[in-house]
KOLKOLBA-569662 format. One record per residue (C-alpha): residue number from 1; x, y, z. Coordinates in steps of 0.5 Angstrom, whole numbers. Layout:
KOLKOLBA-569662
FIBA  num   east  north     up
FIBA  NUM      X      Y      Z
...
This chain:
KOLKOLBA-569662
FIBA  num   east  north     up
FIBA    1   -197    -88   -131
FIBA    2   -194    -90   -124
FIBA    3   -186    -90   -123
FIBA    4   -186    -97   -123
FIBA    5   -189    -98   -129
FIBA    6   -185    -94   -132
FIBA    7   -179    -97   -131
FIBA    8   -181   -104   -133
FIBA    9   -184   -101   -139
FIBA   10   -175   -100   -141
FIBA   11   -173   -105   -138
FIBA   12   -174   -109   -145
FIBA   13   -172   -104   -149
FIBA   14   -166   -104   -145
FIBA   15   -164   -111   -143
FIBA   16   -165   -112   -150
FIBA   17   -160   -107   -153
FIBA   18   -155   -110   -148
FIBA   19   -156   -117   -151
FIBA   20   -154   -115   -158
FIBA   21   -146   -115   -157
FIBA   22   -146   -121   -154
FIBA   23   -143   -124   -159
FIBA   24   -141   -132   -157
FIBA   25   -137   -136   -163
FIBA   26   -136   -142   -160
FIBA   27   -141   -148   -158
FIBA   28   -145   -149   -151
FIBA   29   -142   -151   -146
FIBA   30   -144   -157   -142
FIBA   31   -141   -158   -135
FIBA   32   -138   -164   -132
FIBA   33   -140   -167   -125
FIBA   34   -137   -174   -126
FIBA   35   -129   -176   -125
FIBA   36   -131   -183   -125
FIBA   37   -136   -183   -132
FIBA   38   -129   -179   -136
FIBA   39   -126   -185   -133
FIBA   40   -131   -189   -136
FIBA   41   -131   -186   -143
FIBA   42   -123   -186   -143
FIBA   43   -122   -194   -143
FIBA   44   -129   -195   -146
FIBA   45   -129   -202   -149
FIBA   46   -122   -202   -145
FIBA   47   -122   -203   -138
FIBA   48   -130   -206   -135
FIBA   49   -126   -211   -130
FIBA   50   -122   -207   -127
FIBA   51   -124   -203   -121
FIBA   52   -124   -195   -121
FIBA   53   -122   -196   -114
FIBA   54   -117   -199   -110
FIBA   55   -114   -204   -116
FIBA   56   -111   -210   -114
FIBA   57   -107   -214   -121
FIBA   58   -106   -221   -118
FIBA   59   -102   -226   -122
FIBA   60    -98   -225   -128
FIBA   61   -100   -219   -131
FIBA   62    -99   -215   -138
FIBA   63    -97   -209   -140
FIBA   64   -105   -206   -142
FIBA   65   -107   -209   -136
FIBA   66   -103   -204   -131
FIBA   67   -104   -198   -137
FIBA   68   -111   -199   -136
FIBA   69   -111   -200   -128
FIBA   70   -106   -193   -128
FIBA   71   -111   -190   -133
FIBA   72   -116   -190   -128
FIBA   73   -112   -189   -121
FIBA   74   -107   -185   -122
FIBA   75   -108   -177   -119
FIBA   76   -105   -174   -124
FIBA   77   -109   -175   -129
FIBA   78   -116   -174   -125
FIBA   79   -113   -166   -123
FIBA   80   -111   -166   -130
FIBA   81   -118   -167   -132
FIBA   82   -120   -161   -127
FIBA   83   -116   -157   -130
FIBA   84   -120   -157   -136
FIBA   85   -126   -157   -133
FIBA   86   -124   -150   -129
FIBA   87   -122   -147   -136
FIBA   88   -129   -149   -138
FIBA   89   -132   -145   -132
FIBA   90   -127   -139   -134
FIBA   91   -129   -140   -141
FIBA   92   -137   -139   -139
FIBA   93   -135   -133   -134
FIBA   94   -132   -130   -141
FIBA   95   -138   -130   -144
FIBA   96   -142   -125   -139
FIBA   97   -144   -118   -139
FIBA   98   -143   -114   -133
FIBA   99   -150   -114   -129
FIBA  100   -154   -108   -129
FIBA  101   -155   -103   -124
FIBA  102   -161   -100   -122
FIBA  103   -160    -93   -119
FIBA  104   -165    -88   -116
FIBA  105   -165    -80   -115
FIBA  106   -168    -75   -110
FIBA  107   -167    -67   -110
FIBA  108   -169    -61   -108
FIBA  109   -173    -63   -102
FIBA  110   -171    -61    -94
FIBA  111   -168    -54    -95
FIBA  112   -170    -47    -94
FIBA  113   -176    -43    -96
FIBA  114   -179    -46   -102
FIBA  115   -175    -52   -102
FIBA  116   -177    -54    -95
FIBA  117   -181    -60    -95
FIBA  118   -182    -64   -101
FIBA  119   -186    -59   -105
FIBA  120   -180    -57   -110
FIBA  121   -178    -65   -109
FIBA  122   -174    -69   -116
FIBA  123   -174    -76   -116
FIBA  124   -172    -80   -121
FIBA  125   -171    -87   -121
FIBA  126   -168    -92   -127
FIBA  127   -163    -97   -130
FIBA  128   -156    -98   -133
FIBA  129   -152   -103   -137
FIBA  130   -145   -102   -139
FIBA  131   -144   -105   -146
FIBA  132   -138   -107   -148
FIBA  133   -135   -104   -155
FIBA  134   -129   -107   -161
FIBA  135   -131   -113   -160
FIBA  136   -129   -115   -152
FIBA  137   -134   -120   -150
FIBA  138   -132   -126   -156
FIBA  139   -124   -124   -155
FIBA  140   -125   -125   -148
FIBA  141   -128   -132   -150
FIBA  142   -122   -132   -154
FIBA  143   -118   -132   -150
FIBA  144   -122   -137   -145
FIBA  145   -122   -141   -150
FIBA  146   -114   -142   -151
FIBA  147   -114   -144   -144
FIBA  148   -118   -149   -144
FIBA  149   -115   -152   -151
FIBA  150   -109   -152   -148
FIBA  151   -111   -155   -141
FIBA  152   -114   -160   -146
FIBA  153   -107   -161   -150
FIBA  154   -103   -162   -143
FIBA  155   -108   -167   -141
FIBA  156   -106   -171   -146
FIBA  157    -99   -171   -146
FIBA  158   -100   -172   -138
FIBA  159   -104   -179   -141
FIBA  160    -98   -180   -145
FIBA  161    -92   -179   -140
FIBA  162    -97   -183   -136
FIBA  163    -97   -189   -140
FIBA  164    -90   -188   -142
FIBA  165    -88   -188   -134
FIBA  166    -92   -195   -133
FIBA  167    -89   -198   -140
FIBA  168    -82   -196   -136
FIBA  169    -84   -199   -130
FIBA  170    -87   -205   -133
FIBA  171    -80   -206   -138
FIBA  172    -76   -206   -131
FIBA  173    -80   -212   -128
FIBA  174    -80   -215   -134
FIBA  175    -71   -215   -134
FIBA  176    -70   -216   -127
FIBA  177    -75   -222   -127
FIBA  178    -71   -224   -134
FIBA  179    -64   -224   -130
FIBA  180    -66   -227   -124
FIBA  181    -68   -233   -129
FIBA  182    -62   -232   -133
FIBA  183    -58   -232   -126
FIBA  184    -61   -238   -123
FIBA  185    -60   -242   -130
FIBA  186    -52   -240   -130
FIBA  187    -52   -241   -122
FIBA  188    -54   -249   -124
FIBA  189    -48   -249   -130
FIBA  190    -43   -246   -124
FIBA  191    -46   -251   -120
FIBA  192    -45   -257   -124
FIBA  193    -38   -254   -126
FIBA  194    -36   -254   -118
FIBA  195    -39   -261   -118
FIBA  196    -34   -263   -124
FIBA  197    -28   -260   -121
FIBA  198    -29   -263   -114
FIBA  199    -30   -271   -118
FIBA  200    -23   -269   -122
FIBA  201    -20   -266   -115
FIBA  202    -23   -272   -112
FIBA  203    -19   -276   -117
FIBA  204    -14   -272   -117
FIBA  205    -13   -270   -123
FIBA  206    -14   -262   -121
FIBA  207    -11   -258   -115
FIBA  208    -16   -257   -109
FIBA  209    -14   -249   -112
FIBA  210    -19   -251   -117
FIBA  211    -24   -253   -112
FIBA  212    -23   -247   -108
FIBA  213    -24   -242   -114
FIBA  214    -30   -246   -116
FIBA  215    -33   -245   -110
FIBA  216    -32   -237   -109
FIBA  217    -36   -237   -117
FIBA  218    -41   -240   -114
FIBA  219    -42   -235   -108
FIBA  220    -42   -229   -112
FIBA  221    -47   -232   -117
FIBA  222    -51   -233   -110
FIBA  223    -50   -226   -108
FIBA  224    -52   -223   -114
FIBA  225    -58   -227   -115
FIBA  226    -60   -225   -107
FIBA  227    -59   -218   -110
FIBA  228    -64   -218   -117
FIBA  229    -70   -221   -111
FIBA  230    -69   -214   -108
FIBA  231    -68   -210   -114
FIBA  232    -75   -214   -116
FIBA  233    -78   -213   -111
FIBA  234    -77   -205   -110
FIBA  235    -79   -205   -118
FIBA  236    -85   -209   -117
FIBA  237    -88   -203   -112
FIBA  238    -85   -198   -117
FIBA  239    -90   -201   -122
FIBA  240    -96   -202   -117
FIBA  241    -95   -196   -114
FIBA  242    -98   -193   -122
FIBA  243   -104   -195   -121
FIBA  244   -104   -193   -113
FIBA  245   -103   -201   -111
FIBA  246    -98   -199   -104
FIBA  247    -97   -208   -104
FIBA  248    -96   -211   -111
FIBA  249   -100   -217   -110
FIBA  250    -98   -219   -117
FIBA  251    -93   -225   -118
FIBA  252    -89   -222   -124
FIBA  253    -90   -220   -131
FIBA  254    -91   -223   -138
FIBA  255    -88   -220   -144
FIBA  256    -91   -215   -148
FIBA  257    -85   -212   -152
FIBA  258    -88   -212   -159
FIBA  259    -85   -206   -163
FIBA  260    -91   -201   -166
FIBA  261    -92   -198   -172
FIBA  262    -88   -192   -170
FIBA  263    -88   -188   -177
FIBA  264    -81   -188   -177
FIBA  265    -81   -188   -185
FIBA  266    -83   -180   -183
FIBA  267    -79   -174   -183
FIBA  268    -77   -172   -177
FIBA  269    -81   -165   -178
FIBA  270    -86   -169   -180
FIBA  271    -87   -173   -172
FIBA  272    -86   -167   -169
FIBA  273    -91   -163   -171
FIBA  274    -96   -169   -169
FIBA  275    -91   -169   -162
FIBA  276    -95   -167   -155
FIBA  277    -90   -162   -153
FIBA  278    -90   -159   -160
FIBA  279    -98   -158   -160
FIBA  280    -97   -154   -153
FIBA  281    -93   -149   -156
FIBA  282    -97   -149   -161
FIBA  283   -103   -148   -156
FIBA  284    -99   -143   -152
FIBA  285    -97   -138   -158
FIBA  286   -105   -139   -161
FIBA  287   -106   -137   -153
FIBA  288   -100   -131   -154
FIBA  289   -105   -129   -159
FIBA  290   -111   -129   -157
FIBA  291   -109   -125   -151
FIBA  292   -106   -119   -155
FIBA  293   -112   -118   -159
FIBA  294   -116   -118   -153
FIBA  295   -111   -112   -150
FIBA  296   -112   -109   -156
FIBA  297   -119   -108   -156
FIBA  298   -119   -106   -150
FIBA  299   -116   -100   -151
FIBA  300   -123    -98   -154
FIBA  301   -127    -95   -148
FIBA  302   -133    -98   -146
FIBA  303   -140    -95   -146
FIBA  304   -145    -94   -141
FIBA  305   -153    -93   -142
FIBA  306   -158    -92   -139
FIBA  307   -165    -89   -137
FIBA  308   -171    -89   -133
FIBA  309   -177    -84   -130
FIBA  310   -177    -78   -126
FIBA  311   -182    -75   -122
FIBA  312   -184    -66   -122
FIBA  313   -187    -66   -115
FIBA  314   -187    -58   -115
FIBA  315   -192    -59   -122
FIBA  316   -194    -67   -121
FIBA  317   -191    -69   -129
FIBA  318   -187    -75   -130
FIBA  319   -182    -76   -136
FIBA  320   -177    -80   -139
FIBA  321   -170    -79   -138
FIBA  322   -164    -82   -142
FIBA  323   -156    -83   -140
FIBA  324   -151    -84   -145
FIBA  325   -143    -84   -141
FIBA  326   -137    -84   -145
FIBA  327   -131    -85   -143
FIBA  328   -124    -80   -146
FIBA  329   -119    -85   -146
FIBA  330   -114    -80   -146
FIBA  331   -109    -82   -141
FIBA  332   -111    -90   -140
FIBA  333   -110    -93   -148
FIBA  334   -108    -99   -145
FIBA  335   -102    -98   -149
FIBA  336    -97   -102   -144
FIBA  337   -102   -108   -143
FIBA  338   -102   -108   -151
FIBA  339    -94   -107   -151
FIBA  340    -93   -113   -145
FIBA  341    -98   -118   -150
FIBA  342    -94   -117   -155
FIBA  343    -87   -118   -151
FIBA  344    -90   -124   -149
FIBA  345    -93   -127   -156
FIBA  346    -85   -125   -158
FIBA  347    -83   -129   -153
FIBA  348    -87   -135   -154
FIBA  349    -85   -135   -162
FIBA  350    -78   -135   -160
FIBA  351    -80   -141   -155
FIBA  352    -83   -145   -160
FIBA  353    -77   -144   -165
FIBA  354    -72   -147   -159
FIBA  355    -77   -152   -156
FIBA  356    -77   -154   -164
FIBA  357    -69   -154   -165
FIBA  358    -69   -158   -158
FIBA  359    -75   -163   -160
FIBA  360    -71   -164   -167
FIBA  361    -65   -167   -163
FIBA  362    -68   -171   -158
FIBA  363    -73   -175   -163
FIBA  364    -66   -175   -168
FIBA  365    -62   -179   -161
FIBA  366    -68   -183   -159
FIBA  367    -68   -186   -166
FIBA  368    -61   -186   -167
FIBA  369    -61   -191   -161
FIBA  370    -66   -195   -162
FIBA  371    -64   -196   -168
FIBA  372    -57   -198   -165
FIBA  373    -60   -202   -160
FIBA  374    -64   -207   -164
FIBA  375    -57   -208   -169
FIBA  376    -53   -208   -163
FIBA  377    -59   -214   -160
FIBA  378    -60   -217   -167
FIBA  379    -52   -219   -167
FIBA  380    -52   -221   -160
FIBA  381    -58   -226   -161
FIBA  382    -56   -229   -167
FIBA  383    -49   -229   -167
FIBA  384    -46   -227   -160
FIBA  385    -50   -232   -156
FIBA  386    -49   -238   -160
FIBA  387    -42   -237   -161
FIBA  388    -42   -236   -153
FIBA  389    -46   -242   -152
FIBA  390    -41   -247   -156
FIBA  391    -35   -245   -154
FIBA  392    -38   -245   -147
FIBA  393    -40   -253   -148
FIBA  394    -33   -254   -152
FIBA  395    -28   -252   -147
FIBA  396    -34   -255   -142
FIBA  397    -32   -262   -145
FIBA  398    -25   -260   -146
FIBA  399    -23   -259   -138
FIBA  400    -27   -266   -137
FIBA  401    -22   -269   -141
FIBA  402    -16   -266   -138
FIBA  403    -15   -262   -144
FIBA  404    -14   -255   -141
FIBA  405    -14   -252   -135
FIBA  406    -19   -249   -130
FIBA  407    -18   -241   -132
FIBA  408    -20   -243   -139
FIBA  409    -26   -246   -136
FIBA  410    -28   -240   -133
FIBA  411    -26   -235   -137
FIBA  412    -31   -238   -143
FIBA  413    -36   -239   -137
FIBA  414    -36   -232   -136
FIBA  415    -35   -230   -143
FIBA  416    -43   -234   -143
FIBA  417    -46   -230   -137
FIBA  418    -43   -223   -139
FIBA  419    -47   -225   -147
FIBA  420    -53   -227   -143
FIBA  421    -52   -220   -139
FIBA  422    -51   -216   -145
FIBA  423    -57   -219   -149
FIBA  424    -62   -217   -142
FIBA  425    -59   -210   -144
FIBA  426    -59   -209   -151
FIBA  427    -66   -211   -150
FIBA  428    -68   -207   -145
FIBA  429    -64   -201   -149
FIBA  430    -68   -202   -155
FIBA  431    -75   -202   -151
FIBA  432    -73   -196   -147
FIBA  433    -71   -192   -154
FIBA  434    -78   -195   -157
FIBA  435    -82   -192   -150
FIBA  436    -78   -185   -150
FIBA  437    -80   -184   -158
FIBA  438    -88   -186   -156
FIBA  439    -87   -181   -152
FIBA  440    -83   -175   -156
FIBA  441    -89   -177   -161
FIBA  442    -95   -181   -159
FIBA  443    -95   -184   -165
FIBA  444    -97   -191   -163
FIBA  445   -103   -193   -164
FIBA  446   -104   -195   -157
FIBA  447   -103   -189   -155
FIBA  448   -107   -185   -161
FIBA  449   -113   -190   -159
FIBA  450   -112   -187   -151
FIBA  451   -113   -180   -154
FIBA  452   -118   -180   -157
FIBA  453   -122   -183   -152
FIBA  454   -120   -177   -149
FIBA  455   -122   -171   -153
FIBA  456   -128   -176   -153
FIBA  457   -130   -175   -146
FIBA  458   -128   -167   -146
């Protein structure tokens, strides 16, 4: 038997001893090519007629309509994505054996007397593998494996803030454009009041004062009206901007403001274990563990095999050799990485304890103001509006009637504006309390049906 067919003679036996320790306790992994097709499959069913590329919303839009259009464009998410798919690159190197190493030998050739020449000569040719022992290889995955979990759950909660920052944005529009409606209406009442203080003026029944002061309201109406079609106009490129849109081409919103099932009948320890942020803290510590199993198998030292053929020229015989090499580990027990990974998983325990007393106070605040705001809204409508809105007309009638003076007048027209006003803000605040509670919790189903498509795609 030549050397050559000696050594691929072991070289099964030997491929096959190292192949028995990888151990892989998770599922195939396939590779992801594609942006585009997750793309797809997140707003499956959802988005068919907006384009993936250089979305233009025209018209008046609703808010699924800029979800979806932001759920396709915006960067974040796609680098979140890529974020998960190199966590899977990572897990599939984890998986790996180290190659194995040919290696050649020749000796006693070249020297003096009988060792001149190649008449004495040794020469061996063979192959290693060094195999990894206490289980390195699946701890290893492991670990690669918290990574790419918790790549997956910071991409989710990205998709949330998402969504949260596109309602938000949306929400502003939406109020602003309520205002400057609400200033054109009360900019036509001071008119027509203007209009009915000049007749009284004209008559003679009022000071020319009144005429002068009615005039000066209706500036300021005009001024501020100026000021909501500017604070509009840079809300409405804040909203496009979402979805990648430099120049809205949309003309306005159309409200979409329904209250979701948001469990609130939960407790509070409940919601908060379903939280985005809860679950990465969650991850982190499954991470922290990982990583300290993985420190503490290593300090077991691997071992090395080998083997191959040797050549005795001097008596022309071949034989078969075997290595086995041991490392002590009598310095190195990898004692201060074994410590720096319990420190770590120590620290992230504590994180979790404060990130949970910070997460229970927030989620108690958002819903001790969205339930205030829907109160404070509730009254206003009902109650605060109406009334406003009669005494406006009374005292409208009583001045026209020379019964009262002017101040009345325009106290009780200012007494209706600021109502109109209070009632966009209490409106506004209980959306933008309901948003920041989607966010906290990601328990609207809107938002859950996004996720799902989601760990689908992945």
């Amino acid at each position: 038997m030549t050397k050559v067919e000696t050594v691929l003679a072991l070289l099964p036996l030997l491929m096959a001893a190292a192949g028995c320790v990888t151990t892989r306790d998770h599922a195939p992994i396939t590779t992801k090519l594609n942006y585009a097709e997750h793309v797809n499959t997140v707003t499956s069913g959802i988005v068919r007629e907006v384009p993936s590329k250089s979305t233009s919303l025209t018209g008046i839009i609703t808010l699924e309509q800029a979800v979806k259009a932001s759920i396709q464009n915006h960067p974040s998410l796609a680098a979140a994505q890529h974020e998960v798919w190199a966590q899977i690159g990572a897990e599939t190197q984890a998986g790996l054996l180290s190659n194995p190493r040919i290696f050649g030998e020749i000796e006693e050739f070249g020297g003096s007397g009988g060792f001149s020449g190649t008449g004495s000569m040794q020469s061996r040719i063979g192959i290693s593998q060094e195999i990894p022992l206490a289980g390195k290889i699946s701890k290893r995955v492991r670990v690669a494996q918290s990574f790419t979990r918790l790549a997956s759950k910071e991409q989710e909660k990205q998709l949330v803030d998402l969504c949260a920052e596109v309602e938000t944005s949306f929400l502003n529009v939406y109020v602003l454009q309520e205002r400057l409606k609400y200033a054109g209406e009360i900019y036509d009442l001071i008119e027509d009041t203007h209009n009915a203080i000049s007749k009284r003026v004209s008559a003679g029944e009022s000071s020319p004062l009144d005429a002068g002061k009615s005039e000066v309201e209706l500036a300021s109406n005009k001024l501020q009206i100026d000021r909501l079609r500017k604070d509009l106009s840079s809300a409405k490129v804040r909203l496009a901007s979402t979805w990648g849109q430099r120049i809205p081409t949309f003309n306005g919103v159309k409200e979409q403001f329904a209250t979701a099932d948001l469990h609130l009948d939960l407790e509070v320890s409940e919601i908060i274990v379903r939280s985005p942020d809860y679950q990465i803290l969650q991850q982190q510590i499954n991470q922290a563990e990982a990583t300290l199993g993985l420190a503490r198998s290593e300090a077991w030292p691997d071992i090395e095999v080998g083997g191959g053929a040797q050549r005795f020229n001097e008596s022309g015989d071949n034989a078969f050799f075997a290595e086995l090499s041991i490392p002590l580990a009598l310095f190195n027990r990898n004692q201060g990485s074994i410590s720096e990974a319990q420190a770590l998983r120590d620290k992230t325990l504590k994180k979790l304890e404060a990130g949970m007393l910070e997460l229970q106070a927030t989620l108690q605040e958002t819903m001790n103001g969205l339930f205030s705001a829907q109160q404070s809204l509730q009254t206003m409508e009902q109650t605060i509006l109406p009334a406003a809105n009669w005494n406006y007309e009374s005292v409208k009638k009583a001045y026209q009637a020379g019964e009262i003076d002017f101040l009345e007048l325009v106290d009780a027209q200012r007494t209706l504006v600021e109502s109109y006003a209070s009632r966009l803000d209490f409106f506004a605040e209980l959306h933008e309390q309901r948003v920041e509670l989607e966010r906290l919790t990601a328990l609207s189903p809107i938002y859950q049906q996004y996720i799902l498509n989601l760990k689908k795609s992945n």
